[in-house]
N, C-alpha and C positions, 0 to 999 in steps of 0.2 A: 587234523586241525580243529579246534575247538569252535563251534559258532557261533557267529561275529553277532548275532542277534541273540540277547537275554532273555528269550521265553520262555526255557524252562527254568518253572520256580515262579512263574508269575499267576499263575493258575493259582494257587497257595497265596498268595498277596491276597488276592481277591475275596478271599474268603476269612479276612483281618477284616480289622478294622480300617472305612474306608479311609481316614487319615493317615493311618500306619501305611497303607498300601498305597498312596499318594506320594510319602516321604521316600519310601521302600523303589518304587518306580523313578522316581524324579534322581536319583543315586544313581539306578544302575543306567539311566539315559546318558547323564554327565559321564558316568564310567565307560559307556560305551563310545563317546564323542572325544573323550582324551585320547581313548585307544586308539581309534582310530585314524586322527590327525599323528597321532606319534607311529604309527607303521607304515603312517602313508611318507612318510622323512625318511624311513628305513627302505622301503620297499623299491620310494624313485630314483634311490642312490644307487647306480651300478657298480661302484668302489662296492658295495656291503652284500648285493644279494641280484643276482642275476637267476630272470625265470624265462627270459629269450623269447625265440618265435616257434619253437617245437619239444615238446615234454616228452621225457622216455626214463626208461626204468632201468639205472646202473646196474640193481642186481640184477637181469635177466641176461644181460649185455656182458656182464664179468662175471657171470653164475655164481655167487656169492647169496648167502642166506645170511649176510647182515645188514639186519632194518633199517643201521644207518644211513646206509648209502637210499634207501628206498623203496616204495612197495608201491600198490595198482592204488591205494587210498590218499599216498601224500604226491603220488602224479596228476592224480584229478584235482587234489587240490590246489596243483597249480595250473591247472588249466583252467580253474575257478577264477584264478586272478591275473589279469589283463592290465600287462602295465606299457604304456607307451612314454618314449622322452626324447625330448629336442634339446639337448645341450651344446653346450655354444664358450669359447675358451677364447680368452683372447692376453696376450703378453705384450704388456705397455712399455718393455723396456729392453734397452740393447742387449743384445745376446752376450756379450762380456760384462756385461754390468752386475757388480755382486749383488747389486738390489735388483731382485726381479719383481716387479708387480702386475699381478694376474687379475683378470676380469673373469668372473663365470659367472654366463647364465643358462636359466633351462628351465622349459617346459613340459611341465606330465602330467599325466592321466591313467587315473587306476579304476580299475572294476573290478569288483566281485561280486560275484554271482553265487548265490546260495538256492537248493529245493528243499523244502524244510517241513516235515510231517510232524504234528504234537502227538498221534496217537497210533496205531497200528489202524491198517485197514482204511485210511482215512486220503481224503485227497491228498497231494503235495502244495507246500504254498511258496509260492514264486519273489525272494529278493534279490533286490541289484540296488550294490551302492554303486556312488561315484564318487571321484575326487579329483578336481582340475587345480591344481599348483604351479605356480611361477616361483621360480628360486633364483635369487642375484647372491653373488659371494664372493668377496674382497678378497684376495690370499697374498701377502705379503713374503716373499721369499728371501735369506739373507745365505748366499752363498761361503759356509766356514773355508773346506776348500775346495779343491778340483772336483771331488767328489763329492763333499756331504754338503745338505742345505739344510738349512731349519727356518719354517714356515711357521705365519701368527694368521688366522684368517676369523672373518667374522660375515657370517651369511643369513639372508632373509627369508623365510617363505610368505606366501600367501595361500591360500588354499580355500575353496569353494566346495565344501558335500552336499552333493544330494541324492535320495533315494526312494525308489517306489518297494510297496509289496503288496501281494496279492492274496487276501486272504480265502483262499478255497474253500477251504472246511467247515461246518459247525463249530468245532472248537473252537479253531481261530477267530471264527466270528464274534466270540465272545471276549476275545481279547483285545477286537479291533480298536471300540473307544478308548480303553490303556493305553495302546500301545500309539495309534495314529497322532501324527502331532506334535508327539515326544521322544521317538525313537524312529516310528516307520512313517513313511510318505512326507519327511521330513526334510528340510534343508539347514545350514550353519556356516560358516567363515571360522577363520580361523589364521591367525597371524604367528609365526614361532621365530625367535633368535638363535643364531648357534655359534657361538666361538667355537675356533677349532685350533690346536695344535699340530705339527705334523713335522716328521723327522725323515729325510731320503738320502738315500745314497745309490749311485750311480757310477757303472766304470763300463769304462769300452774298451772292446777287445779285439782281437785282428777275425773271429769269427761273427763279432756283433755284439751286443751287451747283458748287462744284467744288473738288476736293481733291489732296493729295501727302500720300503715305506713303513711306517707309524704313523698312525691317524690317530690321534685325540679327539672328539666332539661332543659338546654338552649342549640340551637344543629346550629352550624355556618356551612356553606360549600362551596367548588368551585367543577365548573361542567365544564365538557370539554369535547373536540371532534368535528367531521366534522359535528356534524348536526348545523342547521341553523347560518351558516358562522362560526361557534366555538361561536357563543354569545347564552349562556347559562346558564348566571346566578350565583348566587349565595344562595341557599338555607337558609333559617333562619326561624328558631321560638321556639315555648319554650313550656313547657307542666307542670302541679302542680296534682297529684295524691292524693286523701286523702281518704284511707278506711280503714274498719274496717272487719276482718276476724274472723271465728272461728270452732275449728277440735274436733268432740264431740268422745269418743271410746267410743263400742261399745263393745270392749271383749282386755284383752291382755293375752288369753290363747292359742292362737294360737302363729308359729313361726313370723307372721305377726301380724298389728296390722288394724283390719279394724276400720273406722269412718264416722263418717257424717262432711260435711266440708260446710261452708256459706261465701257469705263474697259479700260487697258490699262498692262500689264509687264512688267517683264524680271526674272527668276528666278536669281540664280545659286546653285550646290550645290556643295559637298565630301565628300566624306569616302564612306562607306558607300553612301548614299541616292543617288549615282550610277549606279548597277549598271544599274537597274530604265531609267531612261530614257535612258542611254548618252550622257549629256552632261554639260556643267557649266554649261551657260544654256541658254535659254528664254525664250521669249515665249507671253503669252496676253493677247487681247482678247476684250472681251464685249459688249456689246448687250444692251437688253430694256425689258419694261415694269415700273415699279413700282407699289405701292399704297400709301403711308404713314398711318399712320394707323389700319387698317382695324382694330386689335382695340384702339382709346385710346389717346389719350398716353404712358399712363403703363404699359403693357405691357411683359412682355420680350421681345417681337415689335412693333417698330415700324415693319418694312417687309418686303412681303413683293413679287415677283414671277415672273415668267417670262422665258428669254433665251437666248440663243446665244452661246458660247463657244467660240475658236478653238486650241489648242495650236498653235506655229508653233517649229520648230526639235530637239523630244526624238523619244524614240522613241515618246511618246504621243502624236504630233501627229495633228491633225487635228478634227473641230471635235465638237460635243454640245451637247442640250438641256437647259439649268440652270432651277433653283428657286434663286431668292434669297431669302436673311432677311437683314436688319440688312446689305446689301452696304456703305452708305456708313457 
């Protein structure tokens, strides 16, 4: 994974002209404040990219020497990134009703942690971002028929960065007045729009079911605040989902109903929210057990399990141990 902080190459600024190296900085700050709000859109969606609560290495697991699946450099870097999220779903309308109208909300929080040396031989210097985000999203459902639905949805973030670093070394010492204010030790807001489209089908079967999803989403935004002079951008990019799922039971003589749950995707991304994982596709499949059932029917938690997840193809590859809610 490429680091999330632009300081090599700013060394070489410094040594322009100080206006050129004013203009030259005050860019790659704004560039790095897009990016970042737009992976932080990617990263808290568990539809796009799951990094779970335990990272492990697919090739070692399935003794395979393709770097797709992943290696000891793109596991650490997800154990670099710390994502937690509170989502919250709620269905405003009868269960026959061909108009179904959904309420989603969620809360998350991301870190990353970087130790970042400018020279050989040199101390390490210590960053961690944050980002606290609240996302509300309208999803409008029109049932065509037993099976297929087609969804219009239109969702909001808000988002709060901030971030400390620690500059150790001589070198970095020299970078500090650039960099402090503008990029590092810095905080920013950040508001983004997303329409989204979405195409499902669903059929049940006497062993349990199986499904297709299409996700369309395009995600616009402005960022603001005192870090580097208030220029800070404006986030954009766009994300296409397309997988296939499926919830095997295993017994419905309990008051729960346990099963086996599968499902796998393909990812594609544009715009900003490429940075972070150095691609524009993706695949992820998953495994695991579920519980349906286990807190009533009529809960906003109607399924809950444990599982395994693989990244195959980004810079985040490689695989982690998932908690699922509500996965189908």
């Amino acid at each position: 994974m490429k680091r999330i902080l632009p300081v090599i190459g700013i060394t070489s600024l410094m040594m322009s002209s100080q206006l050129y190296a004013q203009s030259e900085l005050r860019k790659a700050g704004q560039a790095y404040y897009e990016q970042l709000f737009a992976s932080t859109v990617v990263l808290s969606d568990n539809d796009l990219i799951s990094l779970g609560i335990q990272s492990f290495d697919p090739s070692s697991v399935f003794h395979t020497d393709n770097d797709n699946f992943g290696n000891e450099d793109t596991v650490q870097n997800r154990k670099n990134i710390a994502v937690f999220t509170l989502p919250l779903h709620f269905n405003l309308s009868e269960p026959d009703s061909p108009f179904q109208h959904n309420l989603q909300f969620r809360l998350g929080y991301l870190s990353i942690s970087q130790d970042l040396q400018l020279a050989d031989d040199t101390p390490m210097d210590n960053f961690k971002q944050e980002v606290y985000s609240g996302f509300f999203n309208y999803l409008l459902k029109y049932r065509l028929t037993s099976n297929w639905a087609l969804g219009y949805g239109f969702g909001s973030y808000l988002m709060y960065a901030n971030n400390s670093y620690n500059f150790n070394s001589q070198e970095s010492q020299i970078l500090k007045p650039f960099l402090d204010d503008a990029i590092t030790n810095s905080s920013a807001w950040s508001t983004i729009i997303e329409p989204q489209i979405e195409l499902d089908y669903e059929q049940h079967q006497a062993w349990g079911k199986w499904g297709f999803s299409s996700q369309w989403h395009y995600f616009y935004g402005k960022n603001w605040g005192q870090a580097n002079d208030g220029y800070l951008g404006n986030p954009e990019g766009w994300r296409i989902s397309n997988g296939v799922k499926f919830q095997y039971d295993l017994s419905h003589s309990f008051t729960y109903t346990p099963s086996l749950y599968s499902s796998i995707k393909r990812i594609d991304i544009g715009g900003d929210a490429t940075q972070i994982l150095e691609t524009n596709s993706y695949y992820e499949a998953s495994f695991g057990v579920l519980l349906s059932d286990l807190f009533g029917k009529d809960g906003w938690i109607e399924t809950v399990g444990i599982g395994a997840n693989i990244n195959y193809g980004s810079a985040l590859r490689g695989g982690s141990i998932i908690l699922y809610v509500n996965p189908f």
